[in-house]
N, C-alpha and C positions, 0 to 999 in steps of 0.2 A: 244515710243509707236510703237509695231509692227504693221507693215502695213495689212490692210485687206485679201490681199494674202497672208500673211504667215499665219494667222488666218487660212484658207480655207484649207493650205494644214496641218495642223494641223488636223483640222477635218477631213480631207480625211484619215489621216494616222492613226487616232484610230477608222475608221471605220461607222462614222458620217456621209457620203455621199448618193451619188446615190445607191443603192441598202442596204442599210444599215440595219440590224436586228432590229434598235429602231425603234416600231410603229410610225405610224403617228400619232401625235397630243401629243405625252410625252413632255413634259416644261424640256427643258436643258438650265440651266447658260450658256451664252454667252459673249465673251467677248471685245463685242466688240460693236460700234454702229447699224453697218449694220449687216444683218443675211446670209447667205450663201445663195444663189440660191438653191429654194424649200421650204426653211426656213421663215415662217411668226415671226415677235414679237407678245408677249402677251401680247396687247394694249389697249383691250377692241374691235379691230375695226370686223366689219362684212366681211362674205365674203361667195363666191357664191358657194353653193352646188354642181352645175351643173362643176365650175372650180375646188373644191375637193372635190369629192365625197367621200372621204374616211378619211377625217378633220372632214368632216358631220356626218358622224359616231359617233366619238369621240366626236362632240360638236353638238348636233341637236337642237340647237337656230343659228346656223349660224355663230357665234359670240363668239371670242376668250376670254379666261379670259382675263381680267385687272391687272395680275400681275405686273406692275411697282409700284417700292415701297412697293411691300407685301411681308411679309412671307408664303410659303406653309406650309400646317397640313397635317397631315395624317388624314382621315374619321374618324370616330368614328364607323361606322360598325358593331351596336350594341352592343360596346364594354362600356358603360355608362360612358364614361369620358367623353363625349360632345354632349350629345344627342340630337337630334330635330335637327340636321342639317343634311342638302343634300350634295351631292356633287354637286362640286362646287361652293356652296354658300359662300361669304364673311361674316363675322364676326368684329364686334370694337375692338378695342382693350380693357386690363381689368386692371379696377383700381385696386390697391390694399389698404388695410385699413394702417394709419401712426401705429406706436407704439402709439403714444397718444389715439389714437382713442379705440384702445385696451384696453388699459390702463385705460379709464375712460369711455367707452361703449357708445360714441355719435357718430355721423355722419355730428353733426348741429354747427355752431358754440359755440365754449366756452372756458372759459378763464381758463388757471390752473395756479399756482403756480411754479414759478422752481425759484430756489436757491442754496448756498453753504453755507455749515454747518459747524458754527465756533465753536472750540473747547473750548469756556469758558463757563463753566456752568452758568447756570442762570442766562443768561445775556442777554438782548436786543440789537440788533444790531440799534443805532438810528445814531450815525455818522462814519464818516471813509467811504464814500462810495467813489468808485474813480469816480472821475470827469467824465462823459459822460459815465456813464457804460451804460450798453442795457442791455436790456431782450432781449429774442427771439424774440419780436414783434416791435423790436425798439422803444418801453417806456422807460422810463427812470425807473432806480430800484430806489425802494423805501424802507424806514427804515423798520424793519421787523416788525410784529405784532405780534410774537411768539420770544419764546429761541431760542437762537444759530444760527441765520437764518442772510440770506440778500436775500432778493426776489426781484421778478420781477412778469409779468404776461405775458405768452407765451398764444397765439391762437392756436387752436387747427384746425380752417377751418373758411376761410371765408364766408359771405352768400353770397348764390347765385353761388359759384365758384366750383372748382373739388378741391381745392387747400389742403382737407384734403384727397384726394387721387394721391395715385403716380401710376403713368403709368410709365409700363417698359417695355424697347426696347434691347434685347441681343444688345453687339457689331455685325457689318455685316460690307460686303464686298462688292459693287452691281454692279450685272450683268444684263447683259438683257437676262429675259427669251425667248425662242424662241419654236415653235415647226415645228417639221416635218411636211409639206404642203402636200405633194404627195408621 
C-alpha cells in the first residue's frame, strides 16, 4: 500500500489541490483512508457553515451525504426514469421478481412442480429413484403422478421473507468518497 504522501502528491499532480478547478463539494473516489488537507469524507457527519461557507452552498442542511457503501445515480431531472425523487435523497435497493414468479404470477408463497422427463411412453415413474435425491426445496422426490415424469416440489418464496426476490449489487471496487471543503 502506498503511503498517504504518495496519495497527496498524486492528487497534486492531476490537479486535485489547492486552487483546483473541481468545485467545492463534488464526491471524488479516493483512495485511500485519510482525505487530503481541505478534503472532508462523505460520512454523513455535519459541519459548520461559518468554517465552509462555500460546502454550505453545495449542501445547505450542513451535513455531508452518507455515501459509505452507496452507489451514486444520476438525478432523474424530469427525465421519468425515476421520478419523485430530490437530489440528494437516498433510495433501497430493488428487488427483482425470480423466473418462477414470472412464470406462475405469484409474489406469495407456492409450491410447483419440477422434474425430469423420461423418454418411455406411458409409463409412470414409481421406483428407480436415486437414493437421497432433492428437489429444489430439499424434499425428498417423489414417484411421479403423471407419464414420463420424476418430481419433486420447489418453493417459489417463503412467508414472511424477500426470499422470492433477488437483490442485485453490480461487482465494485470501494473507495472513499470525499469532497472538496474549501
Amino acid at each position: 500500500m502506498m503511503p498517504v504522501s504518495c496519495y497527496l502528491c498524486i492528487f497534486l499532480n492531476v490537479g486535485l489541490g489547492e486552487g483546483s478547478a473541481l468545485p467545492v463539494g463534488v464526491p471524488v473516489p479516493w483512495p485511500s483512508a485519510t482525505p487530503p488537507t481541505g478534503w472532508l469524507k462523505c460520512n454523513g457527519a455535519a459541519f459548520s457553515a461559518e468554517e465552509y461557507p462555500e460546502l454550505a452552498k453545495a449542501y445547505p442542511t450542513n451535513k455531508l451525504p452518507d455515501l459509505r457503501g452507496e452507489f451514486i445515480r444520476g438525478w432523474d431531472d424530469g427525465r421519468g426514469v425515476d421520478s419523485g425523487r430530490s437530489l440528494l435523497s437516498g433510495q433501497d435497493a430493488t428487488f427483482i421478481r425470480t423466473a418462477l414468479q414470472d412464470y406462475y404470477g405469484v409474489d406469495t408463497t407456492t409450491s410447483v412442480k419440477v422434474g425430469i422427463a423420461f423418454a418411455s411412453a406411458d409409463k409412470v415413474q414409481t421406483s428407480g429413484i436415486p437414493a437421497n435425491s432433492k428437489a429444489g426445496d430439499s424434499s425428498n422426490y417423489v414417484p411421479a403422478s403423471s407419464d414420463n415424469s420424476i418430481t419433486g416440489t420447489q418453493r417459489t418464496a417463503e412467508d414472511g421473507f424477500y426470499s422470492a426476490w433477488i437483490s442485485v449489487r453490480p461487482r465494485n471496487t470501494s473507495f472513499n468518497y470525499i469532497v472538496r471543503a474549501a
